[in-house]
BAFILO-794969 format. One line per field, with one value per residue: residue number from 0; residue in three letters; x, y, z of N, C-alpha, C in turn. Coordinates in nm, 3 decimals. Atoms other than C-alpha are relative to their C-alpha. Example, Ala and Ser with C-alpha at 12.3 -4.5 7.8 and 13.67 -1.06 7.14 Angstrom:
<rs>
seq: [0;1]
type: [Ala;Ser]
n.px: [0.089;-0.082]
n.py: [-0.119;-0.119]
n.pz: [0.000;-0.006]
ca.px: [1.230;1.367]
ca.py: [-0.450;-0.106]
ca.pz: [0.780;0.714]
c.px: [0.090;-0.077]
c.py: [0.120;0.109]
c.pz: [0.000;0.073]
</rs>
This chain:
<rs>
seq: [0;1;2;3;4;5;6;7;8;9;10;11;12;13;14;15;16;17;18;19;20;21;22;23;24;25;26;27;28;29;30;31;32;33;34;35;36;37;38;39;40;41;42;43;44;45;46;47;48;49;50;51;52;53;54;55;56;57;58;59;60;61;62;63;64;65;66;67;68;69;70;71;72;73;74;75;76;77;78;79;80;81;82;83;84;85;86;87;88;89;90;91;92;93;94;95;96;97;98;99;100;101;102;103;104;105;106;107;108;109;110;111;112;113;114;115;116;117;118;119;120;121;122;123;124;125;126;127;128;129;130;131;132;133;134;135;136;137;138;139;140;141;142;143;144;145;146;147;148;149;150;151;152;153;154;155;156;157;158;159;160;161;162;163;164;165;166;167;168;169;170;171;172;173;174;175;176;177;178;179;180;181;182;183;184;185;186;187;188;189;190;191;192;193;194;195;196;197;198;199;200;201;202;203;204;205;206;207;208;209;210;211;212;213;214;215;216;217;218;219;220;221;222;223;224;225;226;227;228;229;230;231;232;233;234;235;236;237;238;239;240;241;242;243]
type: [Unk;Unk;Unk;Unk;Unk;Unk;Unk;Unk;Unk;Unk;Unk;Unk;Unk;Unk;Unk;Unk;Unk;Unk;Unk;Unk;Unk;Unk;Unk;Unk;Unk;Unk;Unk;Unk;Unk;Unk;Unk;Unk;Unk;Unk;Unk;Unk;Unk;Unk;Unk;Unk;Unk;Unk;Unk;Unk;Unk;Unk;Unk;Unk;Unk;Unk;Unk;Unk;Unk;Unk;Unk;Unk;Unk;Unk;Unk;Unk;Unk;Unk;Unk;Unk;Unk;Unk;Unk;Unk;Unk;Unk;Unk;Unk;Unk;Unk;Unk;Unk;Unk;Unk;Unk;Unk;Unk;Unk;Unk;Unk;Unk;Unk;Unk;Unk;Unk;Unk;Unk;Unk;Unk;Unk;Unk;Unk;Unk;Unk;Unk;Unk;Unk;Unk;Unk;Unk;Unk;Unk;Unk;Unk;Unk;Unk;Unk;Unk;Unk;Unk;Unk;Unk;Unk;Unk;Unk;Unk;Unk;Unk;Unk;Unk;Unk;Unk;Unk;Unk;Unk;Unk;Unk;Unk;Unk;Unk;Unk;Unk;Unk;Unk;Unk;Unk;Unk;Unk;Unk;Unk;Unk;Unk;Unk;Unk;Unk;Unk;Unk;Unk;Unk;Unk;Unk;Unk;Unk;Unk;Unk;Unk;Unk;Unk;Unk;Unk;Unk;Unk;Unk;Unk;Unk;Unk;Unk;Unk;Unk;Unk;Unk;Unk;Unk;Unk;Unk;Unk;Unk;Unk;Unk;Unk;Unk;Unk;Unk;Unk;Unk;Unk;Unk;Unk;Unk;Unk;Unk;Unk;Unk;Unk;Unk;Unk;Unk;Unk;Unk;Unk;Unk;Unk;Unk;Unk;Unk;Unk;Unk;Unk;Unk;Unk;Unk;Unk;Unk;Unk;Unk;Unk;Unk;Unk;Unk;Unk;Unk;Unk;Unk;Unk;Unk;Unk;Unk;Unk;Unk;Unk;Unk;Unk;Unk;Unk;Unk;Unk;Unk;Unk;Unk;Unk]
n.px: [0.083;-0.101;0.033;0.001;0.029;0.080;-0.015;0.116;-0.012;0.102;-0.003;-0.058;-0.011;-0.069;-0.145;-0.119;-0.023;-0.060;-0.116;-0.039;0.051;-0.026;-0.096;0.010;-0.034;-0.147;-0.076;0.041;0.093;0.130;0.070;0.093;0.013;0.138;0.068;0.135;0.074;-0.061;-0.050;-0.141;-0.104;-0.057;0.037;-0.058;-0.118;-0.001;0.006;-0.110;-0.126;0.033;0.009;-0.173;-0.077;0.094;-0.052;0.054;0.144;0.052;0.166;0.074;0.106;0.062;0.084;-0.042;-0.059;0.077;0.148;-0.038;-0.019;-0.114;-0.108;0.104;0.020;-0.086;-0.066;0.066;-0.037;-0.173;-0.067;-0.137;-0.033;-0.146;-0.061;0.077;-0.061;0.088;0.032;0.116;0.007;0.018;-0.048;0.120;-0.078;0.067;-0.020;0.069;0.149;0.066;-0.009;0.164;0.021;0.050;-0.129;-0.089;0.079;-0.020;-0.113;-0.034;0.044;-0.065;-0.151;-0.062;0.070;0.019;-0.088;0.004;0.095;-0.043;-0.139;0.071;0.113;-0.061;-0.144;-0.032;-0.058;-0.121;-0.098;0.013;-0.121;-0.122;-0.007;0.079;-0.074;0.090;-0.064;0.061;-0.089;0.033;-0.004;-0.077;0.104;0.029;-0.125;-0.056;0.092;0.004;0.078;0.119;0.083;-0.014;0.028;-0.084;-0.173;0.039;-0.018;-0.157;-0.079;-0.011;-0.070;-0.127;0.063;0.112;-0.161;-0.075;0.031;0.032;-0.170;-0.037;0.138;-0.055;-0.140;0.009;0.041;-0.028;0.052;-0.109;0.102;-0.088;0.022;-0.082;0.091;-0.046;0.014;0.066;-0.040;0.095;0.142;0.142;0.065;-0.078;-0.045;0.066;-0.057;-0.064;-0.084;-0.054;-0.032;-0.079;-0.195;-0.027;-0.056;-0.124;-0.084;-0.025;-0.085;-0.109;-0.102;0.080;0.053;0.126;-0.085;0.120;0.063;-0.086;-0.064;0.040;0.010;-0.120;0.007;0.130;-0.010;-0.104;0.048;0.105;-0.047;-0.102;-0.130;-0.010;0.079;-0.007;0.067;0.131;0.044;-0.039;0.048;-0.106;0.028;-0.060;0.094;-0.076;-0.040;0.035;0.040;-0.093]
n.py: [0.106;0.091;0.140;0.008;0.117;0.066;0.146;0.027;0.087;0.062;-0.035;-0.146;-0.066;0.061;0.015;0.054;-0.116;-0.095;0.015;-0.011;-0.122;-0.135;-0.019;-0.029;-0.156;-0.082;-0.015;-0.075;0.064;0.005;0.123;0.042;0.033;0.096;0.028;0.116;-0.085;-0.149;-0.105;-0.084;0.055;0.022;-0.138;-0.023;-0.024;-0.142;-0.155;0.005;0.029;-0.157;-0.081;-0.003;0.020;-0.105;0.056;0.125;-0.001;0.083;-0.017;0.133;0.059;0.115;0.164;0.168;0.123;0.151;-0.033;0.053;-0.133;-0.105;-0.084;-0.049;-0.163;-0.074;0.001;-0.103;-0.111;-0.024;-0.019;-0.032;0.057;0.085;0.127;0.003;0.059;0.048;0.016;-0.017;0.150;0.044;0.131;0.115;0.132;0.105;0.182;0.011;0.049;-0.099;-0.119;0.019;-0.033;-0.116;-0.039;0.000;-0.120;-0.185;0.037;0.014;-0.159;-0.143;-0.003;0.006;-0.026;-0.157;-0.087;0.046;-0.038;-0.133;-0.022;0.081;-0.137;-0.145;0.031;-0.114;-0.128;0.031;0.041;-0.130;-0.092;0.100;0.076;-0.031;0.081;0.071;0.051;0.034;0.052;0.156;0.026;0.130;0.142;0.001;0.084;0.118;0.038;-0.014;0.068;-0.126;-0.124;0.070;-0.008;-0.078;0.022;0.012;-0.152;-0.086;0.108;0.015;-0.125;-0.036;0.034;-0.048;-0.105;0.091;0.015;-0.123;-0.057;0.080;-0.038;-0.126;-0.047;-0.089;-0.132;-0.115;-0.020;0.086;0.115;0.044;-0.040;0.016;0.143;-0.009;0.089;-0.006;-0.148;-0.062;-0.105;0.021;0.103;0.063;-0.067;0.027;0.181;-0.009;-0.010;0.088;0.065;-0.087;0.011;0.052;-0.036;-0.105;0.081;0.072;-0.086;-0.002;-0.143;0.013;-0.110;0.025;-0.089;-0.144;-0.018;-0.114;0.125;0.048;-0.096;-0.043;0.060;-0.054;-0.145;0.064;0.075;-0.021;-0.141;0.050;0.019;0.181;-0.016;0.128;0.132;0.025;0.106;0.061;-0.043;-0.058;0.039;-0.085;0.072;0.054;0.186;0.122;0.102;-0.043]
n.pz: [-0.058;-0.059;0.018;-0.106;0.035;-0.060;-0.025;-0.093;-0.141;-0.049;-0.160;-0.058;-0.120;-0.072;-0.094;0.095;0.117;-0.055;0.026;0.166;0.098;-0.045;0.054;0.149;0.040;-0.019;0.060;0.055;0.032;0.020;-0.054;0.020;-0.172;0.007;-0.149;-0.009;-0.101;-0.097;0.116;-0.087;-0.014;0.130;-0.009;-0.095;0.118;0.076;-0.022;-0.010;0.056;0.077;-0.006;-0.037;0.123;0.071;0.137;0.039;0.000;-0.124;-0.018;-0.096;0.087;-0.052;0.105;-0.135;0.079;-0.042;0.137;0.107;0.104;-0.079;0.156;0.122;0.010;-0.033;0.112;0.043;-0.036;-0.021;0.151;-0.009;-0.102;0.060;-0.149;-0.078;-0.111;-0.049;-0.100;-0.162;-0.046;-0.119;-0.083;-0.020;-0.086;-0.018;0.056;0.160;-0.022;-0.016;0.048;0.061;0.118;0.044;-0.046;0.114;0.100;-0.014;0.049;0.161;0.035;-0.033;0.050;0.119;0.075;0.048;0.062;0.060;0.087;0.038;0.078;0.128;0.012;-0.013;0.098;0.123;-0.123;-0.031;0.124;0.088;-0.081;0.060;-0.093;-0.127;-0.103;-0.088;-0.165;-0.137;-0.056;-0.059;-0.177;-0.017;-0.006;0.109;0.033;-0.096;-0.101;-0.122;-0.014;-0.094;0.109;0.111;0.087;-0.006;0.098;0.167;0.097;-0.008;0.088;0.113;0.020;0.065;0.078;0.115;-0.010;0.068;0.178;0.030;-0.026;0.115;0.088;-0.011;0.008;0.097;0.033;-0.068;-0.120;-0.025;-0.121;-0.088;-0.149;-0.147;-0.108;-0.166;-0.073;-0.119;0.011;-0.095;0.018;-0.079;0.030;-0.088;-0.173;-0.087;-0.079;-0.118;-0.008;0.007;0.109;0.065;-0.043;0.086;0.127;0.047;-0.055;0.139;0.086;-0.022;-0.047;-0.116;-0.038;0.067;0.102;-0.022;0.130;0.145;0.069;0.120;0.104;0.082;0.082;0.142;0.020;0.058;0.129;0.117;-0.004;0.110;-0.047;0.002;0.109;0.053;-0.077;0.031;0.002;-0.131;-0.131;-0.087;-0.170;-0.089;-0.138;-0.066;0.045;-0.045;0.100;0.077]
ca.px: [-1.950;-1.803;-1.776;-1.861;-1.813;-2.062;-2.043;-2.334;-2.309;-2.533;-2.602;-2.468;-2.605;-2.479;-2.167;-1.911;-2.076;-2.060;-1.744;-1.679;-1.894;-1.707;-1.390;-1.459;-1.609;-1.271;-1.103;-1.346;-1.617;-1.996;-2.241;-2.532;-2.630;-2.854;-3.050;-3.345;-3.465;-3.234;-3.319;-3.184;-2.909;-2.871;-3.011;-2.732;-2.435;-2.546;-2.551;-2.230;-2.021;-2.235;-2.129;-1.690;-1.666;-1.914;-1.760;-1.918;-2.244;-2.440;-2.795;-2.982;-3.147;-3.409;-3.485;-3.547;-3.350;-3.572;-3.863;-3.873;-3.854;-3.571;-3.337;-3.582;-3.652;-3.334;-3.217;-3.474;-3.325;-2.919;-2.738;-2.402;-2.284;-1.887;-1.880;-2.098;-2.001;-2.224;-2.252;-2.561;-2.654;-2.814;-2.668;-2.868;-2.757;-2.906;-2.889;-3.008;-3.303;-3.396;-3.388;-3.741;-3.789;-3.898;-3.529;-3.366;-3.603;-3.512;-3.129;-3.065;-3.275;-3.075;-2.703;-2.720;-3.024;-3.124;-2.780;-2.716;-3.008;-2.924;-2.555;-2.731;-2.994;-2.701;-2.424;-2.503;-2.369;-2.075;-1.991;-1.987;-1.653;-1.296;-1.276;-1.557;-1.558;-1.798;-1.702;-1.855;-1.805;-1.845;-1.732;-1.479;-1.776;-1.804;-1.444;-1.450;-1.829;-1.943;-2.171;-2.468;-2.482;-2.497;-2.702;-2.545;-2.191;-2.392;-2.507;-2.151;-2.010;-2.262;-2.141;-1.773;-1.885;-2.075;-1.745;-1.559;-1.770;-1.897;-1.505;-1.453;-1.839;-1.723;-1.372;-1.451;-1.639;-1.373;-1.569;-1.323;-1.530;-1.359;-1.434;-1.348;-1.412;-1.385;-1.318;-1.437;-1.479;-1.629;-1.968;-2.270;-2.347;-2.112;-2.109;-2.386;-2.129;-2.037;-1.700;-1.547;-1.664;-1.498;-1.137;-1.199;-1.210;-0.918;-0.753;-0.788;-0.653;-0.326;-0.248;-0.490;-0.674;-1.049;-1.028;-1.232;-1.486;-1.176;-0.978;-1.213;-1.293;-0.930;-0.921;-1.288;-1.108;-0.758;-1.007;-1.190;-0.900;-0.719;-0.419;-0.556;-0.705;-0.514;-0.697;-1.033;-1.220;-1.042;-1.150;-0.959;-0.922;-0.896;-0.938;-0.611;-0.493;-0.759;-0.863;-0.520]
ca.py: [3.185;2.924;2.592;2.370;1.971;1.742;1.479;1.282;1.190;0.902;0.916;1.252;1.270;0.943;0.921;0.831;1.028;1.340;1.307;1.243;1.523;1.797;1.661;1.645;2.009;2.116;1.979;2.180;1.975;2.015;1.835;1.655;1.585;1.264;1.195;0.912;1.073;1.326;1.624;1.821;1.705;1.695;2.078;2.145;2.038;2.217;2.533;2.439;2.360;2.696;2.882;2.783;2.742;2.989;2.888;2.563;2.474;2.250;2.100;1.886;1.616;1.333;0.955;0.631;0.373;0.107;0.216;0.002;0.399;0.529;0.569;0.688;0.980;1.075;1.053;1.346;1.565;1.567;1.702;1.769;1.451;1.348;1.125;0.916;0.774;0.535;0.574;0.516;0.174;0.016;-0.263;-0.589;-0.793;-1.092;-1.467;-1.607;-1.746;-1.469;-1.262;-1.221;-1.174;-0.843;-0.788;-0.903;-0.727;-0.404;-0.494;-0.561;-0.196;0.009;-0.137;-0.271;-0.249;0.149;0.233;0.016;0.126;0.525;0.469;0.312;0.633;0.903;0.688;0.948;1.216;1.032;0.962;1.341;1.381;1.248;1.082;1.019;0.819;0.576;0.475;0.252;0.208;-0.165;-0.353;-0.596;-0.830;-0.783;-0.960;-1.214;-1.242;-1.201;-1.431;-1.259;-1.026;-1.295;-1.150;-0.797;-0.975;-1.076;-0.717;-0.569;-0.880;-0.828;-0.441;-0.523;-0.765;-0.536;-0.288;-0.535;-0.608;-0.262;-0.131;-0.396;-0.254;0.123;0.124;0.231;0.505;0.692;0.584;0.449;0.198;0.150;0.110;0.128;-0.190;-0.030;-0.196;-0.121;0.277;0.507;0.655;0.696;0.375;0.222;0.439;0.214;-0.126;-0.208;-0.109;-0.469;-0.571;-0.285;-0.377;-0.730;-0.616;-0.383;-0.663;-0.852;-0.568;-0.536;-0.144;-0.219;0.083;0.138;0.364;0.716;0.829;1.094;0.757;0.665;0.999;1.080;0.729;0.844;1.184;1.014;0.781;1.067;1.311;1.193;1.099;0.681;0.740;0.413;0.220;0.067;-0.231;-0.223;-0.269;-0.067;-0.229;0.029;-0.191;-0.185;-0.519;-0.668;-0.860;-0.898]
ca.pz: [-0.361;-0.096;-0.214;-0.005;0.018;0.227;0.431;0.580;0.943;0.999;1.381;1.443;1.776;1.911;2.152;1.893;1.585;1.776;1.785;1.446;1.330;1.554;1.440;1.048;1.053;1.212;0.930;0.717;0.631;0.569;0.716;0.700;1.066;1.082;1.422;1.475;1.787;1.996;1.800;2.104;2.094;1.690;1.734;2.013;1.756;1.475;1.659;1.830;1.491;1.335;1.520;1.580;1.182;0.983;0.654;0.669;0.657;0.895;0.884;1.094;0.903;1.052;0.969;1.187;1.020;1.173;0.918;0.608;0.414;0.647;0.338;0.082;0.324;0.462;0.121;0.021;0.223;0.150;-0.155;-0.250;-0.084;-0.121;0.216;0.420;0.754;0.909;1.263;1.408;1.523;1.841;2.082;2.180;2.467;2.454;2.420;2.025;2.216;2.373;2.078;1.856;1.516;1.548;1.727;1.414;1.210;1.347;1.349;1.026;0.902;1.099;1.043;0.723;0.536;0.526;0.528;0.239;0.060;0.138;0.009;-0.305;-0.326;-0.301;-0.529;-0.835;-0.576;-0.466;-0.816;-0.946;-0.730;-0.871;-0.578;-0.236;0.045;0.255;0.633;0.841;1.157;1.236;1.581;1.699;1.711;1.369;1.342;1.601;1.763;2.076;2.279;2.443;2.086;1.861;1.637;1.700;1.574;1.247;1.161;1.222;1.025;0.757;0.772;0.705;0.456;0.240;0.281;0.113;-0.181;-0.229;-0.214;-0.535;-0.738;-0.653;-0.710;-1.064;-1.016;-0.765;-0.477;-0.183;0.132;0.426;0.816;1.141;1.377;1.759;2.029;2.406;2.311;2.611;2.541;2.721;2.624;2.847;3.152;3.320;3.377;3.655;3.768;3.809;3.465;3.318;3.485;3.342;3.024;3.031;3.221;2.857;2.670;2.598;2.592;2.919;2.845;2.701;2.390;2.335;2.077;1.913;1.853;1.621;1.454;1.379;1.203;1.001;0.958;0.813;0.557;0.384;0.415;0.084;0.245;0.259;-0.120;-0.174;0.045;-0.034;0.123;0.456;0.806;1.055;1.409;1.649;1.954;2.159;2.068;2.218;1.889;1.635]
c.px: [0.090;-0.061;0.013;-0.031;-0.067;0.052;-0.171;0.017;-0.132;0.020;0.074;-0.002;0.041;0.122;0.131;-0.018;-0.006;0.111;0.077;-0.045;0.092;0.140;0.031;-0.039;0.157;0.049;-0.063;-0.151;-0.148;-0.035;-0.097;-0.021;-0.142;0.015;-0.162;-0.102;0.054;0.011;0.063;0.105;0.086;-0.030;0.140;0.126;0.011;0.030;0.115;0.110;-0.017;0.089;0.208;0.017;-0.140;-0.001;-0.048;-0.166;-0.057;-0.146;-0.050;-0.105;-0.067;-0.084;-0.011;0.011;-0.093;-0.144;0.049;0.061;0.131;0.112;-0.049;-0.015;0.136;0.092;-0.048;0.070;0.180;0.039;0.176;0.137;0.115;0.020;-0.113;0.073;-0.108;-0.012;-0.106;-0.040;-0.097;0.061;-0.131;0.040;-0.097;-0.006;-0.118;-0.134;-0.040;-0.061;-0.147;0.028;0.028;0.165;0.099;-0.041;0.095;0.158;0.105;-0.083;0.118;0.143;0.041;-0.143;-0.012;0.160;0.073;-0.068;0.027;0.133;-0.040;-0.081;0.094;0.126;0.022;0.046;0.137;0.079;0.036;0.113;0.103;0.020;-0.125;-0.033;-0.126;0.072;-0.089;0.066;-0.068;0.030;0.140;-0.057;-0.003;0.109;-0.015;-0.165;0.008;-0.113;-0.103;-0.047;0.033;-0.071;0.020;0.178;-0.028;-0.018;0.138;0.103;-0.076;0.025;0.126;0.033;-0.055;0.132;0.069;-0.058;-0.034;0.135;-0.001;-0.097;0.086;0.119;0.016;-0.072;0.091;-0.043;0.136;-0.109;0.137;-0.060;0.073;-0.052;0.052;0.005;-0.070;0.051;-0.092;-0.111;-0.073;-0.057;0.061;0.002;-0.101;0.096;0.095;0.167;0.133;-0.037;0.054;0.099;0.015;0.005;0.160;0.106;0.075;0.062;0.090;0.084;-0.084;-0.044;-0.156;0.079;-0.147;-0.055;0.145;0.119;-0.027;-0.071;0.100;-0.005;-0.095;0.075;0.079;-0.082;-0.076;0.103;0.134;0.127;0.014;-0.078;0.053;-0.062;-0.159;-0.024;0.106;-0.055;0.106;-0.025;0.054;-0.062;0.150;0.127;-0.088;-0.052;0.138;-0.046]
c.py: [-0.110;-0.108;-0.122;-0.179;-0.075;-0.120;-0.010;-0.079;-0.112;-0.050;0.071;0.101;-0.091;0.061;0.065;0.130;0.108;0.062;0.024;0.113;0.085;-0.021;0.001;0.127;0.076;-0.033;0.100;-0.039;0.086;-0.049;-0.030;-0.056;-0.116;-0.034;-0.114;0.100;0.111;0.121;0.140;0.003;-0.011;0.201;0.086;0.032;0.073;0.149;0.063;0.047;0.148;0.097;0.025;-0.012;0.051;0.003;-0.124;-0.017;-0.151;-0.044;-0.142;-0.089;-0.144;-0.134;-0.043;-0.119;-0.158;-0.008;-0.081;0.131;0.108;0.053;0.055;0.166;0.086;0.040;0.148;0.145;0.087;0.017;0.016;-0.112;-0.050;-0.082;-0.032;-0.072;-0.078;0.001;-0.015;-0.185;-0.027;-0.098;-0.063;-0.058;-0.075;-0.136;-0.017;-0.066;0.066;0.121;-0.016;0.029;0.135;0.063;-0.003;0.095;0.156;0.040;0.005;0.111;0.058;-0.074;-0.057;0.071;0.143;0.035;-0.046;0.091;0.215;-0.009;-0.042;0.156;0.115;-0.060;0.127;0.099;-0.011;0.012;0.109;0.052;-0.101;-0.105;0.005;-0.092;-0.096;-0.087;-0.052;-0.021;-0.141;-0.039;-0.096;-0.090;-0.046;-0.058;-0.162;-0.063;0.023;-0.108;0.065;0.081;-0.092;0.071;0.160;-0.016;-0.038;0.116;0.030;-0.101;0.045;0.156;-0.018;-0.100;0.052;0.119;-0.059;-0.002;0.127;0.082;-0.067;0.079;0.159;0.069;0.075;0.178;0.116;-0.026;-0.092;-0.037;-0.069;-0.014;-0.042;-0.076;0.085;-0.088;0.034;0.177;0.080;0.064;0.001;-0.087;-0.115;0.043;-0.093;-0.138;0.029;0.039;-0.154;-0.058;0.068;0.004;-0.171;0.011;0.081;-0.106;-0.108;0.089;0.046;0.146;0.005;0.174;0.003;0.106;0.151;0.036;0.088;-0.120;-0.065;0.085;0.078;-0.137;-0.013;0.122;-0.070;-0.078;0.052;0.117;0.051;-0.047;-0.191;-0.009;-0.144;-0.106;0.020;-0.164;-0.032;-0.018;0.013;-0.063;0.074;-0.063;-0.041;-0.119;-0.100;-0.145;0.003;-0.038]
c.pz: [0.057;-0.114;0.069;-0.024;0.170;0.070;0.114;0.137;0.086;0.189;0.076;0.142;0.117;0.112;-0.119;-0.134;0.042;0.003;-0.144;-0.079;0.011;-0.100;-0.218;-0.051;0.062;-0.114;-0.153;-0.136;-0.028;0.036;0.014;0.159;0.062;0.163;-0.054;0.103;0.096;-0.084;0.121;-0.010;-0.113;0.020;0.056;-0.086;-0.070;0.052;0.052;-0.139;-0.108;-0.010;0.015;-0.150;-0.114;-0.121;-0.053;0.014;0.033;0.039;0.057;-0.056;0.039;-0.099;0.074;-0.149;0.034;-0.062;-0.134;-0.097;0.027;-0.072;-0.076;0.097;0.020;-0.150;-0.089;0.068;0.010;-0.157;0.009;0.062;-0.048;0.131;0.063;0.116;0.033;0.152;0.082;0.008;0.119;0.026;0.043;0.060;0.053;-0.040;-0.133;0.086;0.066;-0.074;-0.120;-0.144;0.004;0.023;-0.113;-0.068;-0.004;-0.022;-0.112;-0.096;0.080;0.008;-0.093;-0.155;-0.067;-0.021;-0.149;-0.102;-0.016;-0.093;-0.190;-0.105;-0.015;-0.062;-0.101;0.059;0.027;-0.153;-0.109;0.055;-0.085;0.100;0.154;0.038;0.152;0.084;0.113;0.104;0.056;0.170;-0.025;-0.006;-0.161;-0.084;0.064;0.071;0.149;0.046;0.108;-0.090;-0.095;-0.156;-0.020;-0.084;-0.135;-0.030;-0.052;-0.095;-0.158;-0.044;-0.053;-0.106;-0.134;-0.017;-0.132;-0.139;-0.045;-0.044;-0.190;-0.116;-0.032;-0.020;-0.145;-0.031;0.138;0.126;0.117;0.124;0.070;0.147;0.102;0.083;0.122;0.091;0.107;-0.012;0.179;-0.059;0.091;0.011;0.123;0.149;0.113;0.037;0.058;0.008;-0.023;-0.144;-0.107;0.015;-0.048;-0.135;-0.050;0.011;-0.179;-0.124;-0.024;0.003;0.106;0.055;-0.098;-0.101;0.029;-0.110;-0.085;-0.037;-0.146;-0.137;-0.051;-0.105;-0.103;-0.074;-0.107;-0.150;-0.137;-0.018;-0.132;0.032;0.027;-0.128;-0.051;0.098;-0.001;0.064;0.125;0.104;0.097;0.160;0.070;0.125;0.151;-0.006;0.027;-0.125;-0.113;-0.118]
</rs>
């Protein structure tokens, strides 16, 4: 019988966690394949990472984090779990007085709250391994702010925030909490701005280059791959230089 260790990819069909999934089943992972709404697209992977690594095992599992219950269910459906990653998120560009209640509301569920509350719901899991490993990935905003995602640079702040103290709670039971702040990564998310405000930005960056989703899923890969087992309660800036 294989044996076979888990990891949960929260927003597995994003840009970025995509990424991170393909490259964590290469290193020989399991996976838990969380999607909100692209189940094409979460469907697509699975069948992809099925079918290049047959040894592992690969299942497509749905929540919307912006539901008060969005941890409670996704939580029903994952076992075996020695890693979670957090990747799924939305962006909000918009001035604090443009932004509504309901905007926070939803905000604060899907990048701290549910995933909070899942990592909470699937601790007795984590804590049945000698060692296992929770990775968010946060922002540069989430260091420094941004103005236009004000309340976008609070989530991601109170993400590497809750890293921190969670890292300190967990350190006894084996568990290690760490993430990765990106900086100006390419996704899909990005491909709609304009050309000129994409060469001021680079212009501000000092290896004056954007970065790419496998930037930041070799540094997820590296945090759960025992090889940073001494490090707990960091946040990784993979942003160029543009923030030091």
């Amino acid at each position: 019988m294989i044996e076979r260790t888990y990891c949960v990819v929260l927003g597995a069909s994003g840009g970025i966690g995509e990424v991170i999934s393909r490259t964590l089943a290469a290193a020989g992972w399991s996976l838990h394949l969380h999607y909100h709404e692209n189940s094409l697209q979460a469907d697509r992977l699975r069948s992809e990472l099925s079918a290049a690594y047959p040894e592992s095992d690969f299942r497509v599992v749905q929540s919307d984090f912006g539901s008060v219950n969005g941890a409670e269910t996704l939580a029903k459906q994952v076992g075996q779990v020695k890693a979670i990653v957090v990747a799924n998120g939305q962006s909000m560009l918009k001035l604090l007085t443009e932004t509504t209640a309901e905007d926070m509301d939803a905000l604060w569920k899907v990048h701290v709250q549910n995933p909070a509350r899942f990592i909470s719901l699937v601790s007795p899991q984590l804590r049945a391994f000698d060692m296992s490993y929770v990775v968010f990935i946060g922002s540069i905003w989430g260091n420094t702010g941004a103005a236009g995602e004000v309340m976008y640079s609070a989530v991601k702040g109170a993400q590497h925030a809750f890293v921190k103290a969670y890292a300190k709670e967990a350190a006894f039971s084996g568990i290690r909490v760490n993430a990765v702040a990106p900086g100006w990564i390419d996704t899909r998310m990005n491909d709609a701005i304009p050309l000129d405000e994409r060469q001021m930005v680079i212009d501000e960056i000092p290896l004056q280059t954007t970065g790419t989703p496998e930037h930041i899923a070799e540094a997820v890969q590296f945090l759960v791959s025992g090889k940073a087992d001494y490090m707990t309660g960091e946040i990784m800036k993979i942003n160029g230089g543009w923030y030091i």
